[in-house]
C-alpha atoms as one frame of an Amber mdcrd trajectory, in Angstrom:
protein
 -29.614 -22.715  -1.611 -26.097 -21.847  -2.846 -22.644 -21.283  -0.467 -22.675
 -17.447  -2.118 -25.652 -16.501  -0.467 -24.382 -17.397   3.023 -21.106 -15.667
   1.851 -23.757 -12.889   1.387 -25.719 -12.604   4.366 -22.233 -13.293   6.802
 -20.940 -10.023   4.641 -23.561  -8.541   5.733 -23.512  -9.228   9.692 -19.850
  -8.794   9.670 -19.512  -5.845   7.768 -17.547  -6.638   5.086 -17.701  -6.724
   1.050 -17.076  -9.747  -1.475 -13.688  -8.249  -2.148 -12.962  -9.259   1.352
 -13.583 -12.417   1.370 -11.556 -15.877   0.557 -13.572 -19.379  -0.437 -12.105
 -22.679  -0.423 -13.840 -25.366  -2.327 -13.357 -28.284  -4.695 -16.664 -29.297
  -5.175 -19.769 -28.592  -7.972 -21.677 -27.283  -4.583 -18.558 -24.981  -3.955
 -18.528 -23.664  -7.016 -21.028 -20.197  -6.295 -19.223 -19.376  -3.572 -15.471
 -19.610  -5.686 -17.362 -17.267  -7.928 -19.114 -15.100  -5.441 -16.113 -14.191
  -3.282 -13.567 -11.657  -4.232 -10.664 -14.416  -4.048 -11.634 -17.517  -4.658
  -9.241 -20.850  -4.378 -10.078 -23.995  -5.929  -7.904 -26.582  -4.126  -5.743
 -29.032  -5.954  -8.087 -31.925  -5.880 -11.234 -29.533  -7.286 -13.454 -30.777
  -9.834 -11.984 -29.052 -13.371 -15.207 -26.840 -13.420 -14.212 -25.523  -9.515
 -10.931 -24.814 -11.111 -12.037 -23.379 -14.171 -13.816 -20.567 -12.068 -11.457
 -20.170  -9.866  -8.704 -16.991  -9.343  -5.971 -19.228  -7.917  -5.645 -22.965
  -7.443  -4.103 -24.275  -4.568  -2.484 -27.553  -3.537  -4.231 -30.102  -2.522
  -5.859 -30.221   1.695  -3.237 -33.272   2.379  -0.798 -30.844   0.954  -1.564
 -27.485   3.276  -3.212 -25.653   0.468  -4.991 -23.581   2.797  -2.034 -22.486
   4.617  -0.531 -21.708   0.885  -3.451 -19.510  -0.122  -3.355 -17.622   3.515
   0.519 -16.955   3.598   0.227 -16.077  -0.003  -2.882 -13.486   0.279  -3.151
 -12.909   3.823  -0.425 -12.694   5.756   1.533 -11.425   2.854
């Protein structure tokens, strides 16, 4: 089983595309999902191969890199 297919099937209950969507992750297990959705963030701490794949690398969780990516993408 691999985090893009749940990013899959909730795309399709929610009604929205892959473009949509934003995944976090820093982990090897993350790393389908980072490469599935249409923005996706490895944080600071990510495994180099998370961050290889990824479209924008964030700071670190200690360091708010959520609320980074979100004021950056989102609520920009």
């Amino acid at each position: 089983i691999h985090k893009a297919n749940a990013l899959h099937k909730m795309s399709e209950v929610i009604g929205i595309s892959k473009e949509e969507m934003v995944a976090f992750g820093d982990g090897f297990n993350d790393l389908s999902m980072i490469q599935y959705a249409g923005l996706g963030v490895a944080m600071g701490n990510a495994k180099d191969v998370v961050k290889e794949n990824a479209d924008f690398i964030a700071k670190t969780n200690d360091e708010d890199g959520i609320v980074e990516v979100l004021e950056k993408f989102v609520l920009d």
